[in-house]
C-alpha positions as CSV (number, residue, x, y, z in Angstrom):
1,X,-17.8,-33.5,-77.6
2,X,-20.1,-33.5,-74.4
3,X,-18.9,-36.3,-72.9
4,X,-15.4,-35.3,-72.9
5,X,-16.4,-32.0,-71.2
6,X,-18.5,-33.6,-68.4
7,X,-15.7,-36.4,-67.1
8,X,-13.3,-33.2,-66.8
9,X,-15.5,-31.2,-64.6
10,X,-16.5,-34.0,-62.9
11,X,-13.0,-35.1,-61.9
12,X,-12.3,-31.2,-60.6
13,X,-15.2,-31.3,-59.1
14,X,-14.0,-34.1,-57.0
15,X,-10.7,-32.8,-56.5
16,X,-12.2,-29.5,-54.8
17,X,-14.3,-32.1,-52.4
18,X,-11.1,-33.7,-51.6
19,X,-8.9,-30.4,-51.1
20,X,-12.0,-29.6,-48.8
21,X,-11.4,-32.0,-46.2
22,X,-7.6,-32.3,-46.2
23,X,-7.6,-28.6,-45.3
24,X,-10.8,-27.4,-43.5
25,X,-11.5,-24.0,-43.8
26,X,-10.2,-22.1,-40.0
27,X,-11.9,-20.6,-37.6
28,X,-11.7,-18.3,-35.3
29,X,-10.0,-19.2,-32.2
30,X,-11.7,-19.0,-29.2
31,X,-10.7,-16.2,-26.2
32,X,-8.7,-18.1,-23.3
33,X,-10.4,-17.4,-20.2
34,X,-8.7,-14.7,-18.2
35,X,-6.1,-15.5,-15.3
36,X,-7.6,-15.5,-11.9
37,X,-6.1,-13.1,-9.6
38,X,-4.6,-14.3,-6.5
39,X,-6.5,-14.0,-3.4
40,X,-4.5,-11.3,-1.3
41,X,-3.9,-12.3,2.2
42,X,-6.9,-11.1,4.8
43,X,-5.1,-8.0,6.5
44,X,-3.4,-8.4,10.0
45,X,-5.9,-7.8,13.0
46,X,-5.0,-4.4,14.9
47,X,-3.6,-5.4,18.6
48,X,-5.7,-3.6,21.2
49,X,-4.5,0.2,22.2
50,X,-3.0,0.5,25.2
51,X,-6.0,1.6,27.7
52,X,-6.0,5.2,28.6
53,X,-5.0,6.6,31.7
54,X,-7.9,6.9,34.1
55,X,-9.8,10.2,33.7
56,X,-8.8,13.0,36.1
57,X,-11.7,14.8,36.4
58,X,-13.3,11.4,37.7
59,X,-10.8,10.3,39.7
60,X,-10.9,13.7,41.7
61,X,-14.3,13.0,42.2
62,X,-13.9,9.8,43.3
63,X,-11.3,10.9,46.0
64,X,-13.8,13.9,47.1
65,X,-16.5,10.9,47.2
66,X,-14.7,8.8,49.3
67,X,-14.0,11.7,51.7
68,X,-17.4,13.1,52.2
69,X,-18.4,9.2,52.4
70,X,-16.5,8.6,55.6
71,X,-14.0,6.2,54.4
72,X,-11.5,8.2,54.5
73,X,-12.4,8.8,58.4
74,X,-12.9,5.4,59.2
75,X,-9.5,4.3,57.9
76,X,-8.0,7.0,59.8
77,X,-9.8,6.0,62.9
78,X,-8.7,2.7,62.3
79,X,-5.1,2.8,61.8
80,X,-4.8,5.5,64.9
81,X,-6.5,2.7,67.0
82,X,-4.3,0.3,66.2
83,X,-1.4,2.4,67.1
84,X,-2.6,3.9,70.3
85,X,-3.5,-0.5,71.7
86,X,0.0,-0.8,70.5
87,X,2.0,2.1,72.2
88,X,-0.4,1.4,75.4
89,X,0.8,-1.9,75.7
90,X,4.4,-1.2,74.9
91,X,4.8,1.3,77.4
92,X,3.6,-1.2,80.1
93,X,6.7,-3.1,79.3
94,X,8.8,-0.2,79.8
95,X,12.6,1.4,78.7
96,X,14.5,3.7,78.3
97,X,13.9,6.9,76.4
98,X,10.7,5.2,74.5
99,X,9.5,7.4,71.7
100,X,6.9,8.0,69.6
101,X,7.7,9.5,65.8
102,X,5.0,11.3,63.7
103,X,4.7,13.0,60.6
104,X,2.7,16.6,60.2
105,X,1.1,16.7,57.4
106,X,-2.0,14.4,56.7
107,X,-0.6,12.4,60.3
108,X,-1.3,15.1,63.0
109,X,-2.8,18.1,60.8
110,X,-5.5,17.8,57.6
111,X,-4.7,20.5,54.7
112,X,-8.0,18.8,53.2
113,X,-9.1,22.4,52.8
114,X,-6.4,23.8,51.3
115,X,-6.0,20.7,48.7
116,X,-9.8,21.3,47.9
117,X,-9.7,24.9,47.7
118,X,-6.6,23.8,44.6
119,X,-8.9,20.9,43.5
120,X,-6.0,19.0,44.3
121,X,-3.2,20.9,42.5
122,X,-0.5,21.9,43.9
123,X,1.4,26.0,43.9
124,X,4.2,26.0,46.1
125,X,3.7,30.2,46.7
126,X,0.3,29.0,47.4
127,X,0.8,26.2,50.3
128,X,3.5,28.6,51.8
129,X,0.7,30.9,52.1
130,X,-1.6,28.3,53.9
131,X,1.6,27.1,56.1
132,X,1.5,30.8,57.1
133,X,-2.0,31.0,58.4
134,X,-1.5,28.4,60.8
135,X,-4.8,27.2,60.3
136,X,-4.9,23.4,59.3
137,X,-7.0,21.5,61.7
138,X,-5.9,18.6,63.8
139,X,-7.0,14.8,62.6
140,X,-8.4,13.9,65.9
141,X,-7.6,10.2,65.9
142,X,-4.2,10.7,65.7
143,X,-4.2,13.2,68.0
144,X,-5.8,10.7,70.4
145,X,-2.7,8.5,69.4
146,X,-0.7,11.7,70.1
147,X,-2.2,12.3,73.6
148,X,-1.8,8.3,74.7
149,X,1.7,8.4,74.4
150,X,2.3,11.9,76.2
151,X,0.1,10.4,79.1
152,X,2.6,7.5,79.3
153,X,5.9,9.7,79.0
154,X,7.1,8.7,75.7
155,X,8.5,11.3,74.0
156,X,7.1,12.9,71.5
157,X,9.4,13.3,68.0
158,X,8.2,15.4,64.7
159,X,9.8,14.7,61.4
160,X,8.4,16.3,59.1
161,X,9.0,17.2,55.0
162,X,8.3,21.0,55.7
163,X,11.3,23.0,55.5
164,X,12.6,25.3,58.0
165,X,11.4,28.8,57.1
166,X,7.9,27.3,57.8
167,X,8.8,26.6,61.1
168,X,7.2,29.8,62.5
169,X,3.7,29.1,60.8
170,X,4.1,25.6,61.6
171,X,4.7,25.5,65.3
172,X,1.6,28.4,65.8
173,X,-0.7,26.0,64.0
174,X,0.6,22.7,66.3
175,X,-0.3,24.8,69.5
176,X,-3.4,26.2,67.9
177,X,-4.7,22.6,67.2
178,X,-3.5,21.2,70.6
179,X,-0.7,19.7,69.4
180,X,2.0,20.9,71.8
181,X,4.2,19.9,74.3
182,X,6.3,17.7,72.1
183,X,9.5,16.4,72.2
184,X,11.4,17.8,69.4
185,X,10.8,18.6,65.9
186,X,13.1,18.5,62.6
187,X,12.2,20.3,59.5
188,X,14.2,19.6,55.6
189,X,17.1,22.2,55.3
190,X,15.5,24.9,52.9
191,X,16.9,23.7,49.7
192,X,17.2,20.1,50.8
193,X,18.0,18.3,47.4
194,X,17.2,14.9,49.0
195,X,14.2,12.2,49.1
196,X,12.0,12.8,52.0
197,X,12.5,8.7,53.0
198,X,16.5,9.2,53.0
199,X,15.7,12.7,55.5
200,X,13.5,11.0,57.6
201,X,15.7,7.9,58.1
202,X,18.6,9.2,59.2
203,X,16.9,11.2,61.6
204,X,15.9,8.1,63.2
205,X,19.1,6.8,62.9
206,X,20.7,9.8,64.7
207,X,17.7,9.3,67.5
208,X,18.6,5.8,67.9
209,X,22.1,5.4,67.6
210,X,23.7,8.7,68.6
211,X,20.9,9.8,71.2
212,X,20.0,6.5,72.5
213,X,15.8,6.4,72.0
214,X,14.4,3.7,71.4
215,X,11.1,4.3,68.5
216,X,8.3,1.9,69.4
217,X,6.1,3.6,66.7
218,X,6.3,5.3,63.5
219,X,3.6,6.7,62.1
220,X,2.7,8.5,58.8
221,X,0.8,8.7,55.8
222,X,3.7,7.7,53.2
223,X,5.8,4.8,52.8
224,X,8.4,7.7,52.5
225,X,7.6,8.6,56.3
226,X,7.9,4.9,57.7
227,X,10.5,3.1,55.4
228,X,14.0,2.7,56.2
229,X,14.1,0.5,60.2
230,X,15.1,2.4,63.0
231,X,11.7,1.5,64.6
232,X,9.6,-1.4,66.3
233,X,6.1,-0.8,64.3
234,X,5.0,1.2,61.6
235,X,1.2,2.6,61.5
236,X,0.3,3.4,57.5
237,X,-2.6,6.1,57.7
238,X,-4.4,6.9,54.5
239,X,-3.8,9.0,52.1
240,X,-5.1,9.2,48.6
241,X,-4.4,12.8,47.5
242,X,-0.9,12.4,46.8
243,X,3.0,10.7,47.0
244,X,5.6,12.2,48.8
245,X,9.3,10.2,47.8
């Protein structure tokens, strides 16, 4: 009887050992690794801003240094001499009805006072005012320039972007700063809807082609006073306070 109850439990125990490594007990699995994010693209680099405008308040002093400096001066001086050798030498050659054209403003008289006395602004109520008092000073290189050609007998022309009701103020300040005994003058129409460059040319037109002068210098301080022909030379003065078109 014991042996018969050994060999059975011996055979399950067997079987067990078997079942054991035909199907292995599980396990747990194992945790994938998480995904790696992509790498997001570096972000684009900024173009430069646009550099500001240069800073008013600097650039006025930089004008009010290159006044009290002398620059300004010397490049007056220097353009007027240049245009006095040249009307000099052209008069020696001679013609008919030679003339000489200046601008006013900033040409013949300095309103450096006036534009200060603004800090460079412009009121028009205001500059009528100054017009009125007759009282801007003469730039005397150019009036060298002015009293060269007289001496020869050129005549003496004035075209100028003031309009007409300041003719009164503006003819008492010419004589007042030794200015007069010119030629003729011509003022804008009041109201003159215009550019000051297509006024002044067709003045010199008219001079030239209707009244028979002949212009053997133009001079100003804008490209507005000198541009458009109807002369032999052009003399560019200086002038960094503002544009007239």
């Amino acid at each position: 009887m014991l042996q018969r109850s050994v060999v059975p439990a011996l055979f399950a125990g067997f079987v067990f050992a078997l079942a054991s490594c035909v199907n292995p007990p599980s396990r747990t699995p194992e945790r994938a690794a998480p995904p790696i994010a992509p790498v997001a693209p570096a972000a684009p680099v900024a173009a430069p801003a646009r550099a500001e405008p240069y800073n008013l308040y600097l650039l006025k002093q930089e004008i009010k240094t290159y006044v009290d400096d002398g620059r300004y001066e010397a490049g007056l001086t220097a353009v007027a001499g240049e245009a006095k050798e040249w009307i000099e030498q052209r008069a020696v050659r001679g013609g008919d009805k030679l003339a000489v054209v200046f601008d006013l403003d900033e040409t013949l008289l300095s309103n450096l006072q006036h534009m200060r006395a603004m800090d460079f602004g412009y009121v028009p109520k205001l500059w009528d005012e100054w017009v009125a008092e007759a009282d801007a000073p003469a730039i005397a290189p150019v009036r060298d320039v002015y009293l060269a050609a007289r001496a020869r007998n050129l005549a003496i022309v004035f075209i100028t972007g003031r309009k007409t009701s300041d003719q009164p103020g503006t003819e008492n300040n010419l004589r007042a700063a030794g200015l007069g005994g010119y030629t003729r003058i011509f003022y804008k129409p009041n109201g003159y809807a215009g550019t000051t460059e297509s006024f002044k040319t067709s003045i010199r037109k008219k001079l030239v082609e209707e009244e028979g002068y002949t212009i053997v210098a133009n001079i100003g301080d804008q490209t507005s006073d000198l541009t458009g022909g109807y002369a032999e030379r052009t003399f560019k003065l200086p002038n960094p306070f503002y544009i007239a078109k």
